[in-house]
GUTOR-73848 format. One line per field, with one value per residue: residue number from 1; x, y, z of N, C-alpha, C in turn. Coordinates in steps of 0.05 Angstrom, whole numbers. Each point is the difference from the previous one (the first is absolute). Layout:
seq	(NUM, ...) .
nxx	(X, ...) .
nyy	(Y, ...) .
nzz	(Z, ...) .
caxx	(X, ...) .
cayy	(Y, ...) .
cazz	(Z, ...) .
cxx	(X, ...) .
cyy	(Y, ...) .
czz	(Z, ...) .
This chain:
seq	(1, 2, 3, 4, 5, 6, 7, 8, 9, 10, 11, 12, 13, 14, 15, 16, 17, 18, 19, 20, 21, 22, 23, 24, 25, 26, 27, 28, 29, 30, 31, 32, 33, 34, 35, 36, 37, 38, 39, 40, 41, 42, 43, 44, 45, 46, 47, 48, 49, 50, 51, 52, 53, 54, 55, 56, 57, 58, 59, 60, 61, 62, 63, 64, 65, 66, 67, 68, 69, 70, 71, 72, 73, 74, 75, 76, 77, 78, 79, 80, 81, 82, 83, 84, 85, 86, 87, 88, 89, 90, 91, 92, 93, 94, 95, 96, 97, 98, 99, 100, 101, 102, 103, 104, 105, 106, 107, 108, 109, 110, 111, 112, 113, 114, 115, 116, 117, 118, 119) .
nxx	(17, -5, 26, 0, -15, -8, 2, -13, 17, 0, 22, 9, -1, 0, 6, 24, 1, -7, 32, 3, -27, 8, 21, -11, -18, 13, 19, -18, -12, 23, 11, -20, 13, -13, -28, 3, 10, -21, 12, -4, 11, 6, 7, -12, 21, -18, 18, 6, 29, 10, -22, -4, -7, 2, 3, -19, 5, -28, 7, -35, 24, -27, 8, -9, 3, 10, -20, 0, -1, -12, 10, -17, -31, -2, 12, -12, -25, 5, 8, -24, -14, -8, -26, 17, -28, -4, -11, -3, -29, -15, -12, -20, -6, -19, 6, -6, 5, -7, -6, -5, -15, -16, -11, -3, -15, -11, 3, 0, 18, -2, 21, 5, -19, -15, 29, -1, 6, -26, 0) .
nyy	(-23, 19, 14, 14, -14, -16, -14, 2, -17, -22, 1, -25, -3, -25, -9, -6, 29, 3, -6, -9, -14, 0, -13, -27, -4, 4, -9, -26, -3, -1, -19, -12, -24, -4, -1, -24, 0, -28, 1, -14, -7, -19, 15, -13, -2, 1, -10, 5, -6, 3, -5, 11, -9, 25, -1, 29, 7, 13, 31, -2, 23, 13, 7, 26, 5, 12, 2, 30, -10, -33, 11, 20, -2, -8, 22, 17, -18, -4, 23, 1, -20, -19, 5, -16, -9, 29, -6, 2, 6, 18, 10, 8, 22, -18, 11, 22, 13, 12, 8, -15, -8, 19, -7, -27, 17, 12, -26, -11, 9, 1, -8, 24, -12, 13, -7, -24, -15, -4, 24) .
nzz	(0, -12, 4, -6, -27, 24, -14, 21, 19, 0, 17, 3, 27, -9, 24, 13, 13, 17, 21, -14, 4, 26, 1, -1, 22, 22, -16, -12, 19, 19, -18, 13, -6, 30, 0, 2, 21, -10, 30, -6, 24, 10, -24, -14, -17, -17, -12, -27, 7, -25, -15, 26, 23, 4, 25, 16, 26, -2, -8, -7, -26, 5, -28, 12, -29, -19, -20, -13, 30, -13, -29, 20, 0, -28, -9, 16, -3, -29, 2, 7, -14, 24, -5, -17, -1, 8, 15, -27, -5, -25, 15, -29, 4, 6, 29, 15, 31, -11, 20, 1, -18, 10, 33, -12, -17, 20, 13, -25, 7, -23, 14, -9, 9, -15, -1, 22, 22, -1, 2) .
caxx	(-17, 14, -7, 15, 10, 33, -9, 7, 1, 10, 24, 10, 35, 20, 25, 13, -8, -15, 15, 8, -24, -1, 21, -3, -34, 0, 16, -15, -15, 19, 1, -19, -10, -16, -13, -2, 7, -10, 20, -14, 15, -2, -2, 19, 7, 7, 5, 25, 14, 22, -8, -8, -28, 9, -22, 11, -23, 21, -19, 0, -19, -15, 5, -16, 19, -16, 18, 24, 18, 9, 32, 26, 7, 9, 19, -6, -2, 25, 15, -8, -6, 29, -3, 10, -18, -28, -27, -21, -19, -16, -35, -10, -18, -31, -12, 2, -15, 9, 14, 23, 26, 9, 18, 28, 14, 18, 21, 14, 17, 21, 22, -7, -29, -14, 23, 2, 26, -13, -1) .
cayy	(23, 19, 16, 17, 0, -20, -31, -7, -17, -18, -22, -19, -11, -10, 16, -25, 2, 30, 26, 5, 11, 34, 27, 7, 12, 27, 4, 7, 23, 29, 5, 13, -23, -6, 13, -23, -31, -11, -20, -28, -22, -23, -16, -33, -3, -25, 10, -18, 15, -12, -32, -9, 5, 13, 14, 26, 24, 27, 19, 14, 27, 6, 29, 10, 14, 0, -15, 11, 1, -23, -4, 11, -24, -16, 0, 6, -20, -7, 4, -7, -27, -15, -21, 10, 5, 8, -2, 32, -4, 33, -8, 28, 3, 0, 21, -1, 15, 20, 6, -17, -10, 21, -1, -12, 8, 35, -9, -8, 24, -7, 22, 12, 3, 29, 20, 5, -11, -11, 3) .
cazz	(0, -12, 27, -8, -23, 7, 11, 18, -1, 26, -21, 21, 6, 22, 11, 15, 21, 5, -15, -36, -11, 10, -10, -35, 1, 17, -21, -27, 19, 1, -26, -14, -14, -1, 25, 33, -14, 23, -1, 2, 8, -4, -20, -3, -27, -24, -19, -16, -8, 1, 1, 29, 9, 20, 16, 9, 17, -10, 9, -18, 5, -10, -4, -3, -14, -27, -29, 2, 15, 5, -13, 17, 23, -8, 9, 26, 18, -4, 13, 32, 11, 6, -24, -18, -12, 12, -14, -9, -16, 6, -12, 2, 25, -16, 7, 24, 4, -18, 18, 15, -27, -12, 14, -12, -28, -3, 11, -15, -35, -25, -18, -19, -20, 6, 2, 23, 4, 18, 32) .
cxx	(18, -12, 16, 16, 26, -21, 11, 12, 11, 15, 5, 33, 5, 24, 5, -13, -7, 16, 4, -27, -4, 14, -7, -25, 15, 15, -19, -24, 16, 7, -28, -14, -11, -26, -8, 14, -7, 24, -20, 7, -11, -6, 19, 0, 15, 19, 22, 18, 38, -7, -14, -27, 7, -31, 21, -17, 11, -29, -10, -7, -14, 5, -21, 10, -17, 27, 23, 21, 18, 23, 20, -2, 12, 36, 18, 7, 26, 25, 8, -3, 22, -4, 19, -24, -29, -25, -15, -16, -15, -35, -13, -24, -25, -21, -6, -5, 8, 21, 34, 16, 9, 29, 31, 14, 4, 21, 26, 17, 21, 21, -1, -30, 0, 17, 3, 26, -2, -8, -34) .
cyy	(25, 24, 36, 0, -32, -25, -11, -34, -14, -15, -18, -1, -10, 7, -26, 9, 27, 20, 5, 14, 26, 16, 5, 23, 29, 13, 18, 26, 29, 4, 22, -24, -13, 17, -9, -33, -13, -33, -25, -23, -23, -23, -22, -7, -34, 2, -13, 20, -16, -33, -12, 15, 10, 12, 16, 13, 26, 12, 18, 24, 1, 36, 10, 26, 7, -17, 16, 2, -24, 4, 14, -24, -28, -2, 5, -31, -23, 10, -1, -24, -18, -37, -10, -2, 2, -8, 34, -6, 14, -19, 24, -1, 0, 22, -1, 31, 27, 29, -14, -6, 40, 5, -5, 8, 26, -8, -8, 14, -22, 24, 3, 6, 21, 25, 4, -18, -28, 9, 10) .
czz	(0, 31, -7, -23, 0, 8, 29, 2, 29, -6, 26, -10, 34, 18, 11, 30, 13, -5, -23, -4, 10, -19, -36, -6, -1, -27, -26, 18, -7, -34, -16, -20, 3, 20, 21, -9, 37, 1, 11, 13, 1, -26, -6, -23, -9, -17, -12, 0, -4, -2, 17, 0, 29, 18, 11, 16, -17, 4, -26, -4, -26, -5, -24, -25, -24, -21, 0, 13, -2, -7, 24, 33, -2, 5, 27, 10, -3, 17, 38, 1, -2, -26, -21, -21, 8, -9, -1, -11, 10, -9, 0, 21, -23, 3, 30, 13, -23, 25, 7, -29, -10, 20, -7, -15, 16, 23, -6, -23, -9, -10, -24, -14, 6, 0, 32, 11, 25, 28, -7) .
């Protein structure tokens, strides 16, 4: 759902454990990349990796961002996470309170759009 001309969105990512997830939340937040990111604990992961079938406690955040911002959180998160391969994946928002997704988007700046610098 489109909120200030920006498709709002929710992306997941996993963390190994609360500190990392803190510091990654508090990170894409103060960046401006994202407008809330909710840390999720107790999740329990399946998964193949390296041939194996690996399980993991880890903690999930749920970030709260628009489309435009992904290519800069995208990289952002790369650089903070202790993963050598994160889990990212953005889902568009279908629609929701019209307040709160406008919320997100005047939360949220992309360096450079608009001739601004992200702040």
């Amino acid at each position: 759902m489109s909120a200030g001309g920006d498709t709002v969105v929710a992306c997941l990512c996993t963390c190994p454990d609360q500190d990392s997830a803190r510091r990654i939340a508090a990170a894409l937040v103060e960046d401006r990349l994202a407008a809330c990111v909710n840390l999720l604990p107790g999740v329990h992961s399946v998964y193949r990796w390296h041939d194996a079938v690996e399980h993991a406690d880890e903690v999930l955040l749920l970030v709260k961002t628009t489309r435009a911002a992904l290519p800069a959180l995208q990289s952002r998160l790369l650089a903070l996470h202790p993963y050598e391969l994160p889990e990212l994946f953005a889902v568009e928002c279908a629609g929701g309170l019209p307040a709160y997704l406008g919320w997100i988007a005047d939360n949220v700046a992309v360096a450079g759009a608009n001739g601004d610098e992200g702040d």
